[in-house]
N, CA, C and O atoms as a printed pandas DataFrame, in Angstrom:
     atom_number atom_name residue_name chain_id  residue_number  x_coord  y_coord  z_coord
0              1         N          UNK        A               1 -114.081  -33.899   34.026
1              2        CA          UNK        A               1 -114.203  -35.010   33.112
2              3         C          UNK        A               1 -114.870  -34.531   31.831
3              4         O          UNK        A               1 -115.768  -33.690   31.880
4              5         N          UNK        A               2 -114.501  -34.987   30.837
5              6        CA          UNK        A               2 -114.588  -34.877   29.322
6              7         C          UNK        A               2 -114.522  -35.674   28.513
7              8         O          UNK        A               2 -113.765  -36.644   28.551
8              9         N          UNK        A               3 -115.519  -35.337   27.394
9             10        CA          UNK        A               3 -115.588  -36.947   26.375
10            11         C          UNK        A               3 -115.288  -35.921   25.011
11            12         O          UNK        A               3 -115.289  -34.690   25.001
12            13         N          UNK        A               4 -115.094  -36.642   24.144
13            14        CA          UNK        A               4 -115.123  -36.341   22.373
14            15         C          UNK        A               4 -115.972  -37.129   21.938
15            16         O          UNK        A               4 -115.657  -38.218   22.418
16            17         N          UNK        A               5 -116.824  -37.248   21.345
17            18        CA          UNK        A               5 -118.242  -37.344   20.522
18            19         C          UNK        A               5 -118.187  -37.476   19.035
19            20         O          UNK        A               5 -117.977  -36.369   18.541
20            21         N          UNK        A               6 -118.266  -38.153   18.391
21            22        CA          UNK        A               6 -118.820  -37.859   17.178
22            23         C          UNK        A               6 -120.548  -38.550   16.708
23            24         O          UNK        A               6 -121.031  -39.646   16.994
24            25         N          UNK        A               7 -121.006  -37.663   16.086
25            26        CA          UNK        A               7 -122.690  -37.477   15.468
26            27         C          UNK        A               7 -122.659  -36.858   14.237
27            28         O          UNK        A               7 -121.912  -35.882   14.176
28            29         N          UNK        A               8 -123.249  -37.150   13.266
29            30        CA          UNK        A               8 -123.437  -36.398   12.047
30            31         C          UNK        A               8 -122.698  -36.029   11.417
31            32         O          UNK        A               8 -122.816  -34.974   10.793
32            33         N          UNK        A               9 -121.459  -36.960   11.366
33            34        CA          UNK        A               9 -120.012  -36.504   10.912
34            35         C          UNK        A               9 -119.332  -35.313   11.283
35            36         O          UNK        A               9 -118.499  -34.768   10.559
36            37         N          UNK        A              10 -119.783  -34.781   12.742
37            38        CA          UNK        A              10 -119.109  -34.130   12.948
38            39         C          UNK        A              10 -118.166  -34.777   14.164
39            40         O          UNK        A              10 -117.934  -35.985   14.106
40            41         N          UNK        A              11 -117.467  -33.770   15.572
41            42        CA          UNK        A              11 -117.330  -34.565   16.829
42            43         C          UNK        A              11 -117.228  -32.974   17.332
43            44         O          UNK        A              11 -116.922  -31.862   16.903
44            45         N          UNK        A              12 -117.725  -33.683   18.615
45            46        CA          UNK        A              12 -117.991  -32.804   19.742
46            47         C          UNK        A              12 -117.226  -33.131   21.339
47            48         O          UNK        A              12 -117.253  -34.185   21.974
48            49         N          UNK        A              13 -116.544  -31.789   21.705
49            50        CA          UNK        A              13 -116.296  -32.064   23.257
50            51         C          UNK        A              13 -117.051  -31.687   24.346
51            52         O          UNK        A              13 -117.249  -30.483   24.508
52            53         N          UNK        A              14 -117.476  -32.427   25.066
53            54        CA          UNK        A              14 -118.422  -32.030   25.778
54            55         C          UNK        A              14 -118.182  -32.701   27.346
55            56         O          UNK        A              14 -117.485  -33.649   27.707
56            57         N          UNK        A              15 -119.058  -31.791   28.090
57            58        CA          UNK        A              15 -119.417  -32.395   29.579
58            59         C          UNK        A              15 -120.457  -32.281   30.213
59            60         O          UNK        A              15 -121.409  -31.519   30.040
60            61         N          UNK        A              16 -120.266  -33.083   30.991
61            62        CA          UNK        A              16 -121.636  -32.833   31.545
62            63         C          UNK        A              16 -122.407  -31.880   32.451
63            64         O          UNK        A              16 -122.009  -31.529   33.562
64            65         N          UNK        A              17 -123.714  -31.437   31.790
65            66        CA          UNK        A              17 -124.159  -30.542   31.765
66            67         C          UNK        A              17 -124.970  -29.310   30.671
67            68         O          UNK        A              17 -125.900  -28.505   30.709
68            69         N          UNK        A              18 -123.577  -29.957   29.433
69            70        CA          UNK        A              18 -123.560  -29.200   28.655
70            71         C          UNK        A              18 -124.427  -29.005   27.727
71            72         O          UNK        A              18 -125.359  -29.760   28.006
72            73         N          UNK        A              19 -124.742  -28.279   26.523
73            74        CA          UNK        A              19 -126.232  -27.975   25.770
74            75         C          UNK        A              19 -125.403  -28.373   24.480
75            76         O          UNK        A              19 -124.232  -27.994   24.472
76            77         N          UNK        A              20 -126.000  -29.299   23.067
77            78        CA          UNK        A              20 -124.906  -28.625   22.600
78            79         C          UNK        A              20 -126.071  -28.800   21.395
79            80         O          UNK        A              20 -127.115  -29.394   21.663
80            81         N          UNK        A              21 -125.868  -28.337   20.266
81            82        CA          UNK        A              21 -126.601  -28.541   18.534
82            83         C          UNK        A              21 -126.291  -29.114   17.757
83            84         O          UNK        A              21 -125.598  -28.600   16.878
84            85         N          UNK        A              22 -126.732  -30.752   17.690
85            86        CA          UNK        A              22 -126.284  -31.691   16.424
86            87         C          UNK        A              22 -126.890  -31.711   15.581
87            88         O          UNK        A              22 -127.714  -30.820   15.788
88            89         N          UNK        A              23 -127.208  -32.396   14.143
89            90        CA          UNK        A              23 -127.519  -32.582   13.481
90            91         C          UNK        A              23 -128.748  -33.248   13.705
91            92         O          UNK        A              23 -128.569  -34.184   14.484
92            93         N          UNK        A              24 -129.862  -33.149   13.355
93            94        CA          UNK        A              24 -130.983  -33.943   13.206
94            95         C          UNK        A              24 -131.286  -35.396   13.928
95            96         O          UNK        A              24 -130.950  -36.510   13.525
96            97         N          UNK        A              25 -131.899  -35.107   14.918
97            98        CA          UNK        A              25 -132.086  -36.832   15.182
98            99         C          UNK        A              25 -133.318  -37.494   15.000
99           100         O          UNK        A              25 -134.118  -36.609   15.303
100          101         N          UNK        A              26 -134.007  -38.539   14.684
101          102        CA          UNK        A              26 -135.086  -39.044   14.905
102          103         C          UNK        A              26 -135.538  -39.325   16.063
103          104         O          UNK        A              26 -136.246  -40.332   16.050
104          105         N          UNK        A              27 -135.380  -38.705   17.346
105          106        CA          UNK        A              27 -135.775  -39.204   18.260
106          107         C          UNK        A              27 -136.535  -37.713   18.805
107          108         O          UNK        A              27 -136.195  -36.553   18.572
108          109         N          UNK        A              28 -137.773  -38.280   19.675
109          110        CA          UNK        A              28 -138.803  -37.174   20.150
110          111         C          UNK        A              28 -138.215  -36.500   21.611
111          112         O          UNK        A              28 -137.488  -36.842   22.544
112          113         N          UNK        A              29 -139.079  -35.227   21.149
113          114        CA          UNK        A              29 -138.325  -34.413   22.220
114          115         C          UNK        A              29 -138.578  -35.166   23.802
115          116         O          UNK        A              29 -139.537  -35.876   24.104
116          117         N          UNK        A              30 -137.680  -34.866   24.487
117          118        CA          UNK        A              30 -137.962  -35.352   25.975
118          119         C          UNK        A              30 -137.188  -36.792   26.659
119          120         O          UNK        A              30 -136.989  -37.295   27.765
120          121         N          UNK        A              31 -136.932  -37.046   25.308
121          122        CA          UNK        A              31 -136.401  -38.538   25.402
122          123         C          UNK        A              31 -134.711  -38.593   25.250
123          124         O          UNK        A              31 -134.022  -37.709   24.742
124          125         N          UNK        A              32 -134.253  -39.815   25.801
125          126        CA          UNK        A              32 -133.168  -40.372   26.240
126          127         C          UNK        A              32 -132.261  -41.032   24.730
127          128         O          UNK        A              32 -132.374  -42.111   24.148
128          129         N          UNK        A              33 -131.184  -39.590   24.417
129          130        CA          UNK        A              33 -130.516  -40.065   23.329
130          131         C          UNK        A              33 -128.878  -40.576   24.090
131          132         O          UNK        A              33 -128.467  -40.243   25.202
132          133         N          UNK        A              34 -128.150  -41.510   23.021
133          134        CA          UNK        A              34 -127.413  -43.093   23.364
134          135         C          UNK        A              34 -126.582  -42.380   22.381
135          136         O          UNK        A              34 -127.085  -42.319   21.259
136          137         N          UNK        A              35 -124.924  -41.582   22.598
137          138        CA          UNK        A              35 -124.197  -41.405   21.732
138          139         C          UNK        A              35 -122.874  -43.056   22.163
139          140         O          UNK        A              35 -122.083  -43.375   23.051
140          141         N          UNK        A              36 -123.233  -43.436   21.263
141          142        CA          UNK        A              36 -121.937  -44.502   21.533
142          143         C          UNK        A              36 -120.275  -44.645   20.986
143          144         O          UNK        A              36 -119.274  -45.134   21.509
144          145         N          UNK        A              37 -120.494  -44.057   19.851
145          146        CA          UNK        A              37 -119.176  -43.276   18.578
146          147         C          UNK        A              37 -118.630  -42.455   20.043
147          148         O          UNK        A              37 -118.774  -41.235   20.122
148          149         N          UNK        A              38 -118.101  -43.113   20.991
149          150        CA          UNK        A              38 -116.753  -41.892   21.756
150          151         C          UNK        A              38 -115.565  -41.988   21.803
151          152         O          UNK        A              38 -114.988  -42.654   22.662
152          153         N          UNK        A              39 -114.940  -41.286   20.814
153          154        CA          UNK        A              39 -113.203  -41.263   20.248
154          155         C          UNK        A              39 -112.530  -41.372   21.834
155          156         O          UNK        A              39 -111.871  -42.377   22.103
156          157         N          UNK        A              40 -112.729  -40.271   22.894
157          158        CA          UNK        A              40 -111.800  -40.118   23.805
158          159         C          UNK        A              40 -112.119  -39.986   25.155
159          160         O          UNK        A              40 -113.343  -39.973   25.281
160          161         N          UNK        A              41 -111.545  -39.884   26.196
161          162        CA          UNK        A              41 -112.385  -39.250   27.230
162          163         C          UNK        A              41 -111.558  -39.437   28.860
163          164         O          UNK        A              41 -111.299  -40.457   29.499
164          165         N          UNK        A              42 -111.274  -37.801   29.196
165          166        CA          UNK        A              42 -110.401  -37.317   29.972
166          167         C          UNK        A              42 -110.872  -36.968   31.775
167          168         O          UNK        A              42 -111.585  -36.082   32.246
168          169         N          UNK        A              43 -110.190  -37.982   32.364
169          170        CA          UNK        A              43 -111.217  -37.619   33.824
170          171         C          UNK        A              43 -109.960  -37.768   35.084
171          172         O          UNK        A              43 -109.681  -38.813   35.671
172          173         N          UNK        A              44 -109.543  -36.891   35.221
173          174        CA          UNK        A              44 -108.470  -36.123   36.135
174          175         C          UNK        A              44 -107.539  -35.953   35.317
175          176         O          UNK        A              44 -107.665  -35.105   34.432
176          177         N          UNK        A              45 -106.244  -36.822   35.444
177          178        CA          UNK        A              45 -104.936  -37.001   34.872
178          179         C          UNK        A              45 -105.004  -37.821   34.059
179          180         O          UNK        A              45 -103.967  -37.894   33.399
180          181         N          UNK        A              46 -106.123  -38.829   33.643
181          182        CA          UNK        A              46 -105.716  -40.117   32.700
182          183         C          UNK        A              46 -106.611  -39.856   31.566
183          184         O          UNK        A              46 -107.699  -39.317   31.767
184          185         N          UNK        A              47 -106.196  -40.233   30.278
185          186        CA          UNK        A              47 -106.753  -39.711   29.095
186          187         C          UNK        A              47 -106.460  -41.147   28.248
187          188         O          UNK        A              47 -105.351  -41.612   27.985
188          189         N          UNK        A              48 -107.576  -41.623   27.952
189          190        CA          UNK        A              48 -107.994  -42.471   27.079
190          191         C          UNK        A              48 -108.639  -42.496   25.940
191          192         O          UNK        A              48 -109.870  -42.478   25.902
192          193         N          UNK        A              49 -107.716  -42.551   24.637
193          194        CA          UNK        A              49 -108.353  -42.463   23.160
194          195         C          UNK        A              49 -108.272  -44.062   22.689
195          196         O          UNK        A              49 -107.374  -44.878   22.899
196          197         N          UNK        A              50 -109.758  -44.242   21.851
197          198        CA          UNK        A              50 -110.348  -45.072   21.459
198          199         C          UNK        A              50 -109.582  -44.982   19.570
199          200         O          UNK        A              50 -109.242  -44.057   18.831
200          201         N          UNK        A              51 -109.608  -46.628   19.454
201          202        CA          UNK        A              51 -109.277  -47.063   17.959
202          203         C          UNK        A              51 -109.920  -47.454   17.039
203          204         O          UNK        A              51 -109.347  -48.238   16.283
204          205         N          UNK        A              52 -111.468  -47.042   16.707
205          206        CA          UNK        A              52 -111.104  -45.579   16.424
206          207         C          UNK        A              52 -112.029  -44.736   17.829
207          208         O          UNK        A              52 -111.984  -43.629   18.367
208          209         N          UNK        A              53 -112.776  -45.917   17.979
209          210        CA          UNK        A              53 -113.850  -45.603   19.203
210          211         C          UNK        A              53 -113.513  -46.427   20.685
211          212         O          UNK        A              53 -113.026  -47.556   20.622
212          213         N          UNK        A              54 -113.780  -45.843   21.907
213          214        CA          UNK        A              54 -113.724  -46.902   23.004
214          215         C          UNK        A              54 -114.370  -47.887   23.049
215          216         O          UNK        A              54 -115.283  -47.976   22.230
216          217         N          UNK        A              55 -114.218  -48.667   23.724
217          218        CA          UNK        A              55 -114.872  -49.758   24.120
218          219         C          UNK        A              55 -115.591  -49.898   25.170
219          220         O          UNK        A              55 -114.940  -50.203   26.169
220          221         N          UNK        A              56 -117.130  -49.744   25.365
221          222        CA          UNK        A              56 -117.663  -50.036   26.656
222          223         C          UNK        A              56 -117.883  -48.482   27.156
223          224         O          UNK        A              56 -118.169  -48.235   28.328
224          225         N          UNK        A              57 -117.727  -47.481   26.177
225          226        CA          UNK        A              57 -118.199  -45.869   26.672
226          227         C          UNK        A              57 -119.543  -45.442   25.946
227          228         O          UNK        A              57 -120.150  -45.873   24.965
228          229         N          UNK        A              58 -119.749  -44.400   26.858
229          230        CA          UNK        A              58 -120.848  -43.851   25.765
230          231         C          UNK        A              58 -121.539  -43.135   26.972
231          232         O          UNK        A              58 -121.366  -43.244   28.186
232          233         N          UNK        A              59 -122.748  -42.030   25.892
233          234        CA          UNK        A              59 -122.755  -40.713   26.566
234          235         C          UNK        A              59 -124.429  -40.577   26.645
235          236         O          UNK        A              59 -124.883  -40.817   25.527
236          237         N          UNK        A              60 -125.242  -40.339   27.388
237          238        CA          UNK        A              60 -126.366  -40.243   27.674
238          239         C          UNK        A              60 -126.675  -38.433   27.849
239          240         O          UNK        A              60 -126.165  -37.572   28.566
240          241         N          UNK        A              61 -128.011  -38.408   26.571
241          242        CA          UNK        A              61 -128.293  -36.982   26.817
242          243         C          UNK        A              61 -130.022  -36.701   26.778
243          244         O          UNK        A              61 -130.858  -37.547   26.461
244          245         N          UNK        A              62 -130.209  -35.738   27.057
245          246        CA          UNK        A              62 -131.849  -35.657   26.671
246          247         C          UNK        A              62 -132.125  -34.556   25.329
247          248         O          UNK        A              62 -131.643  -33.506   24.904
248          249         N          UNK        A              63 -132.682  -35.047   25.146
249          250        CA          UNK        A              63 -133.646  -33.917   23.624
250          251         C          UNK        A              63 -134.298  -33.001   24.511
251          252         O          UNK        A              63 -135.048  -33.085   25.484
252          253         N          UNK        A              64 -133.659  -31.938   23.719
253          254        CA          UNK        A              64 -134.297  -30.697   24.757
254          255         C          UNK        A              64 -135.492  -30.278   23.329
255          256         O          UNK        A              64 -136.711  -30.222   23.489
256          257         N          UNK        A              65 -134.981  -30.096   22.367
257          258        CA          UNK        A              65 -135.868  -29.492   21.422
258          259         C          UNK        A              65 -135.674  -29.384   19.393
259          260         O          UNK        A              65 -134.613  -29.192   18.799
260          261         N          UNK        A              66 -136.256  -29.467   19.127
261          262        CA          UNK        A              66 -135.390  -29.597   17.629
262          263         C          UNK        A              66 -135.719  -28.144   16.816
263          264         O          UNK        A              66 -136.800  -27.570   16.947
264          265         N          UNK        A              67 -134.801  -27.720   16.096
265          266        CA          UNK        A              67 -135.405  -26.412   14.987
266          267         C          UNK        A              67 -134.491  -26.684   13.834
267          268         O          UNK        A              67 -133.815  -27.683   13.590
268          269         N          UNK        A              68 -134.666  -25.262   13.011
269          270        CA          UNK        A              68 -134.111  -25.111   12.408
270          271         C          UNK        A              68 -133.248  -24.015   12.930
271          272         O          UNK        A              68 -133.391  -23.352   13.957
272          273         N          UNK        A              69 -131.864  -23.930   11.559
273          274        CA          UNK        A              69 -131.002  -22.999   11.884
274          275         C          UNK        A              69 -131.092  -21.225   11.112
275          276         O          UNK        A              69 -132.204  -20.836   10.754
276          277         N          UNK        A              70 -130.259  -20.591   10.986
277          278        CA          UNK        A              70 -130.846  -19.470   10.456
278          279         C          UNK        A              70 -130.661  -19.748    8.724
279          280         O          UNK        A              70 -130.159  -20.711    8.145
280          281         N          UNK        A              71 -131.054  -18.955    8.380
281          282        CA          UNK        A              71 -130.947  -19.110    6.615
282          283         C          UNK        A              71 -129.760  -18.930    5.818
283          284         O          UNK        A              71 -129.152  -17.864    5.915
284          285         N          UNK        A              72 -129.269  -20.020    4.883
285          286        CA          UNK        A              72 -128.291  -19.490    4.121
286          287         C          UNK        A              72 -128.438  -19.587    2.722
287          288         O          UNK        A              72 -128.884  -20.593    2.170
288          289         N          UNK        A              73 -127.994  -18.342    2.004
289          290        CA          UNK        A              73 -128.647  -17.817    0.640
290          291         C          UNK        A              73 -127.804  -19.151   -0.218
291          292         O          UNK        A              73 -126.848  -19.694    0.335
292          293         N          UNK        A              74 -128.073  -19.408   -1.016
293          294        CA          UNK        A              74 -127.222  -20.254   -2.125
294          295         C          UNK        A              74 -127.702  -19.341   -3.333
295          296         O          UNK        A              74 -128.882  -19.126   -3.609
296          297         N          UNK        A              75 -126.270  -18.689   -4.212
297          298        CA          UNK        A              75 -126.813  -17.815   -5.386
298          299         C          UNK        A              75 -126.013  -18.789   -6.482
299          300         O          UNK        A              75 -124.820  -19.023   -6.290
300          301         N          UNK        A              76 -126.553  -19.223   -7.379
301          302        CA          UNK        A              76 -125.602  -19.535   -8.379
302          303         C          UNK        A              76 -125.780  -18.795   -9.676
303          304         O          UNK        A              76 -126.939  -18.775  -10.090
304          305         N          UNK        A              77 -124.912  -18.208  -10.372
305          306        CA          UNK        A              77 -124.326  -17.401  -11.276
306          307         C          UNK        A              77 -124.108  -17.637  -12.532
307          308         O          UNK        A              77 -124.021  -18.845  -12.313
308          309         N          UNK        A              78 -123.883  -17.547  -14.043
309          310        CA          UNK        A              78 -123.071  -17.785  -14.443
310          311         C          UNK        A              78 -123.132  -16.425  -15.286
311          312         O          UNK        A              78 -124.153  -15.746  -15.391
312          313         N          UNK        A              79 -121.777  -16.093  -15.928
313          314        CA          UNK        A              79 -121.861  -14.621  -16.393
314          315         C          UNK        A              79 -122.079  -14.557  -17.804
315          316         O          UNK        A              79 -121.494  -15.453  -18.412
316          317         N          UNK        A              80 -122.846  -13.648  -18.616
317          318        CA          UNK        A              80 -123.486  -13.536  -19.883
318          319         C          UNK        A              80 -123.880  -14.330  -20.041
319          320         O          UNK        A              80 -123.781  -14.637  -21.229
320          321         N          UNK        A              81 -124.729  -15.502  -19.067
321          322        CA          UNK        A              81 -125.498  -15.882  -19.396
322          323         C          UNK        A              81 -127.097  -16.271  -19.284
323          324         O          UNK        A              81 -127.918  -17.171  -19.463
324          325         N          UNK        A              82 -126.868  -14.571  -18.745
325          326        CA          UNK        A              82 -128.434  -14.273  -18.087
326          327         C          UNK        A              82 -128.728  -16.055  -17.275
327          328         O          UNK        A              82 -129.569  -16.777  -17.810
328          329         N          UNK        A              83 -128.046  -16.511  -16.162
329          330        CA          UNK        A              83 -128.325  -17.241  -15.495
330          331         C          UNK        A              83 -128.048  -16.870  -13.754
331          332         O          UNK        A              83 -126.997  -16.511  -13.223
332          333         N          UNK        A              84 -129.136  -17.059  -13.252
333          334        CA          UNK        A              84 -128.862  -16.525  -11.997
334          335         C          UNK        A              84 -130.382  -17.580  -11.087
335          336         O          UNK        A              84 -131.587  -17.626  -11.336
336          337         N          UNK        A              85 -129.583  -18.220  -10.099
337          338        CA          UNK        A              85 -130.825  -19.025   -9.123
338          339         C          UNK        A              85 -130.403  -18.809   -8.079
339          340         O          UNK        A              85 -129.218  -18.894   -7.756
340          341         N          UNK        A              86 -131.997  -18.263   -6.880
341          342        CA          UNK        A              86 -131.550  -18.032   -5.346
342          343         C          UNK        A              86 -132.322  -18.571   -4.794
343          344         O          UNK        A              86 -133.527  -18.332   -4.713
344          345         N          UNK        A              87 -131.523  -19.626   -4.202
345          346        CA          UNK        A              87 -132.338  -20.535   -3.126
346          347         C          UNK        A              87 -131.951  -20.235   -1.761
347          348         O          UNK        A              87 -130.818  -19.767   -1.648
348          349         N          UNK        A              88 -132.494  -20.362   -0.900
349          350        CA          UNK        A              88 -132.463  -20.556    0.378
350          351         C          UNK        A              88 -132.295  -21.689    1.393
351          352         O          UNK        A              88 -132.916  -22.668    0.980
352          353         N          UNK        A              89 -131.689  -21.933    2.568
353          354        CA          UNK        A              89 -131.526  -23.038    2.800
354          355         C          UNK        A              89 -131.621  -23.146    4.455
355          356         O          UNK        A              89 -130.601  -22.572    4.838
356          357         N          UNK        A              90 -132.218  -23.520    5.403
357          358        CA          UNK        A              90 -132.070  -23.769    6.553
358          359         C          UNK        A              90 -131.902  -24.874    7.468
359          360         O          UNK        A              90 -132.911  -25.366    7.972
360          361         N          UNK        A              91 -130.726  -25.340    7.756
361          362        CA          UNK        A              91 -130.195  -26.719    7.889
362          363         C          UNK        A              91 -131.129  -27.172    9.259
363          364         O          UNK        A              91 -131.072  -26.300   10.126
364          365         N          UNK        A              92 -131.943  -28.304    9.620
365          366        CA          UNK        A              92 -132.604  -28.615   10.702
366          367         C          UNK        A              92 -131.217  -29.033   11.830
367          368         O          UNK        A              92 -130.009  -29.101   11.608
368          369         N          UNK        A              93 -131.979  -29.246   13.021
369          370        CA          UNK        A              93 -130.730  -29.160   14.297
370          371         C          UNK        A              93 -131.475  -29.673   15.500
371          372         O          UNK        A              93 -132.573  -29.135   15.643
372          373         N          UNK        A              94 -131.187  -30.491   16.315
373          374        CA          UNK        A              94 -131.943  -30.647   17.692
374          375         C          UNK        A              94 -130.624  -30.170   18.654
375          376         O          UNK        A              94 -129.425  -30.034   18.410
376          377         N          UNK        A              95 -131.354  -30.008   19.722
377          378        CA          UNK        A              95 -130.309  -29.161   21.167
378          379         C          UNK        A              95 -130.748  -30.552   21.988
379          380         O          UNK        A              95 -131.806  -31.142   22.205
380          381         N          UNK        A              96 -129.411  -30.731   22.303
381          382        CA          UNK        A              96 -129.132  -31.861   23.185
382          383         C          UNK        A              96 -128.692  -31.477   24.405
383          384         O          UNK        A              96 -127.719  -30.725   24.447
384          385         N          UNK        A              97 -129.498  -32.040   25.976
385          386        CA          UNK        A              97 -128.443  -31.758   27.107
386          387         C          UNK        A              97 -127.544  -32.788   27.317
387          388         O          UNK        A              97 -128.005  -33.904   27.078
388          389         N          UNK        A              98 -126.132  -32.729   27.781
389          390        CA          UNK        A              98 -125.496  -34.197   28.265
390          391         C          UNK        A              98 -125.787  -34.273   29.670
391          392         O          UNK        A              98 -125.794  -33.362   30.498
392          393         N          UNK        A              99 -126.090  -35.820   29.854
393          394        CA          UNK        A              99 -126.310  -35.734   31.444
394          395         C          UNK        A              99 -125.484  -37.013   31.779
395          396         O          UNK        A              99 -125.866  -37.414   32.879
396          397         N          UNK        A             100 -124.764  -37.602   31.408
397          398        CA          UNK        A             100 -124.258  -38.392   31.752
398          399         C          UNK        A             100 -123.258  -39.429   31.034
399          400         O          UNK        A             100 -123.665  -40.330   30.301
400          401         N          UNK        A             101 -121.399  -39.114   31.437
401          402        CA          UNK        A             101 -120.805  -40.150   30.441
402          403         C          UNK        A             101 -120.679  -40.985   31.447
403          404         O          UNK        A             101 -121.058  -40.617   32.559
404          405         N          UNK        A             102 -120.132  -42.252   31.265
405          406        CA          UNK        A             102 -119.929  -43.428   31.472
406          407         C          UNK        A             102 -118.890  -43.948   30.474
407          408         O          UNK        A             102 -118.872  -43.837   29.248
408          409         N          UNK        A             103 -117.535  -44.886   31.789
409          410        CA          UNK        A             103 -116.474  -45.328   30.920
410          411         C          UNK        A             103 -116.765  -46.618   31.630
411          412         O          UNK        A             103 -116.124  -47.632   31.355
């Protein structure tokens, strides 16, 4: 069994069990996160996609921990014109376990 997810404008396939790295949540580590946005979700032979989301699904996970990600340079340029800026950037992320979908 398998769900599709979306969080943070992204979407995710996942099952249970699984670890996965979304985007930032406000919620403290240890605690019981409520994905309800579930496009789809596949459990033997029968496969049910939601318009745009199901109805009456949704995915229970725990906050395992939040960080950041590794660094990415941002250089911006422009030529002869002695212009040059380097910033750095490290996008924040929490690790989610799934422990449980429900249709």
């Amino acid at each position: 069994m398998y769900a599709i997810i979306e969080t943070g404008g992204k979407q995710y396939r996942i099952q249970e069990g699984d670890i996965l790295r979304v985007e930032k949540l406000d919620i403290p580590e240890g605690e019981t996160v409520e994905f309800d946005k579930v496009l789809a979700i596949s459990k033997g032979d029968s496969f049910s996609v939601g318009q745009p989301y199901l109805e009456g699904a949704k995915v229970l996970g725990k906050v395992l921990n939040h960080g950041k990600g590794k660094k990415v340079i941002v250089f911006k340029y422009k030529a002869k014109k002695n212009y040059r800026r380097k910033q750095g950037h490290r996008q924040p992320f929490t690790r989610v376990q799934i422990e449980n979908i429900q249709f």
